[in-house]
N, C-alpha and C positions, 0 to 999 in steps of 0.2 A: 766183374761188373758191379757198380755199388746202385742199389737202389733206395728209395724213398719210403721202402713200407716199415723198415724196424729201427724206429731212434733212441732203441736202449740198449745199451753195451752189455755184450754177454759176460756174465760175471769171471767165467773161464778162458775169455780171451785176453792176449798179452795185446798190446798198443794201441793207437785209437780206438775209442769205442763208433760206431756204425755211425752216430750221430754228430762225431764231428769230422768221421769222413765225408757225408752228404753234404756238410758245409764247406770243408775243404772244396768239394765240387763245384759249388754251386761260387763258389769266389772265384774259383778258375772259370769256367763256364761265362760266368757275367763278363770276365776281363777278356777274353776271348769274343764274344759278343758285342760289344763294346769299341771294338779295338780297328784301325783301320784296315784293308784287307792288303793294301801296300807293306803294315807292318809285318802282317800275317807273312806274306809272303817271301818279304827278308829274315825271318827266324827261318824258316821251313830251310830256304837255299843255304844257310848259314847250319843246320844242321849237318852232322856226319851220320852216315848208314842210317836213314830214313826210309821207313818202312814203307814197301806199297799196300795202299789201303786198297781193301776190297770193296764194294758198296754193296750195302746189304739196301741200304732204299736213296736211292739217284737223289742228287740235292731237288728237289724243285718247290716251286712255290705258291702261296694260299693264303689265305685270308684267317683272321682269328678275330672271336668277338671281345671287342677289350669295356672290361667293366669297369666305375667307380661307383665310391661312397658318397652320397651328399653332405657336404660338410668335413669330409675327410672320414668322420666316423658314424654316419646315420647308413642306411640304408641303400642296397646297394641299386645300379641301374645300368644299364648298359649302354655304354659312349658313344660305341661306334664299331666300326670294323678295320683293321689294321693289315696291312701286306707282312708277310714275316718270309721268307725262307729255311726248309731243314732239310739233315742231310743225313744219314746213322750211314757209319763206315767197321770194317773188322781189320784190325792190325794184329799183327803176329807179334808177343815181344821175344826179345832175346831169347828165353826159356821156351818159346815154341806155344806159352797159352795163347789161348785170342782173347781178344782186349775188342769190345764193343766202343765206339765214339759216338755221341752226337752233339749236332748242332742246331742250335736255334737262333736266328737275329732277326732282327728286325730290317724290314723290306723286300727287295726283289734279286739280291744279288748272290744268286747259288752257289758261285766259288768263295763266298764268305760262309756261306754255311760248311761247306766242304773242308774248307782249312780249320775249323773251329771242332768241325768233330775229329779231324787227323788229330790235333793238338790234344782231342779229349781223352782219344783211346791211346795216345799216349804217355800223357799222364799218370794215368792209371797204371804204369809199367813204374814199380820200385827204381828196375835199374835207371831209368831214367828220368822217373820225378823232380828231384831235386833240382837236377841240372834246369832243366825247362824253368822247373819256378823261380830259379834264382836268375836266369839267362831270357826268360820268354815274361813269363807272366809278373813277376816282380815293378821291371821298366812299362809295362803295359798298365799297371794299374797306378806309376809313379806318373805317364801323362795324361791318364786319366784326373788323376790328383789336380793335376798342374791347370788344366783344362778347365777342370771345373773353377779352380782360384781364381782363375782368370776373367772366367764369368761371372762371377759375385764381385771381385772388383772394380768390375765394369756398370756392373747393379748397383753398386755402392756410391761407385761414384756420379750418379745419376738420381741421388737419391735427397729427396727436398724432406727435411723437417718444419715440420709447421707447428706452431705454437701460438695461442691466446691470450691476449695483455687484457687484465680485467682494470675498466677504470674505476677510478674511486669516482666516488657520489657523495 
C-alpha cells in the first residue's frame, strides 16, 4: 500500500522514488474518479481473472466540507458541503499479498466508489499495472482530455471581445 507521509526516495532503493509513486496514484485515482461508472464497468467485464474484492469499509456515502481561496490565492473559507461516496476494498494479487483499494468521487453513487477502489488495489499489483494503465486508465484520461476540449470550445466560441475606439478631439 503507498501512502502520503514519505515524499523522499530512499537513497537505497532501486525504481520510483515514494514520491512519484503517490503521484502515479493520485493520476490513477483522479481518472478513476472522473470517469463514467458505465465505463467502469466495461473495463472490469472486459478483464480476465478478476479478483473478488473483500470490503474492508462497505461503499457508503457522506458529506465533506469543501473549502476555497478568495481570489484563488488569499485566504481561505469554507463554500459549502458537498455529497462524495467511498469505498476501501482488499484484493489478493497474483503472489498472494493483499493490496488495499480505495475510492473516493464525488456524489451519491457507491458502485462508483466500489469500482474505483477495485481498480485502485489493482493497480497497485506489478503484475498487472501496466496492462490497466495502458487498457483502463490511459483511454479514461484520453476522454477526459476530449471532454474537456470540448467544453472550452464551446466557451470559446461564445466568446465576445470588446474593444474601445478613442475619438480624436
Amino acid at each position: 500500500m503507498i501512502t502520503g507521509s514519505d515524499n523522499h526516495a530512499d537513497p537505497q532503493a532501486t525504481g520510483p522514488s515514494s514520491g512519484d509513486m503517490v503521484s502515479r496514484r493520485q493520476r490513477w485515482m483522479a481518472a478513476l474518479a472522473r470517469a463514467p461508472v458505465s465505463r467502469l464497468e466495461d473495463a472490469l467485464t472486459g478483464l480476465v481473472d478478476v479478483p473478488i474484492p473483500q470490503m474492508l469499509r462497505s461503499p457508503e456515502i457522506g458529506t465533506i466540507m469543501v473549502q476555497a481561496r478568495a481570489g484563488g490565492t488569499g485566504g481561505r473559507f469554507h463554500l459549502g458541503e458537498m455529497a462524495v461516496s467511498r469505498c476501501a476494498v482488499l484484493v489478493r494479487a497474483a503472489d498472494g499479498s493483499a493490496l488495499v483499494g480505495h475510492g473516493y468521487v464525488a456524489g451519491r453513487d457507491k458502485r462508483h466508489a466500489e469500482l474505483a477502489a477495485v481498480f485502485d488495489a489493482m493497480l497497485q499489483d506489478p503484475a498487472r499495472h501496466d496492462a490497466l494503465e495502458r487498457d483502463v486508465i490511459g483511454p479514461l484520461l484520453e476522454a477526459e482530455a476530449d471532454r474537456r476540449r470540448r467544453v472550452l470550445a464551446q466557451a470559446a466560441a461564445t466568446r465576445v471581445d470588446f474593444f474601445t475606439m478613442v475619438r480624436g478631439d
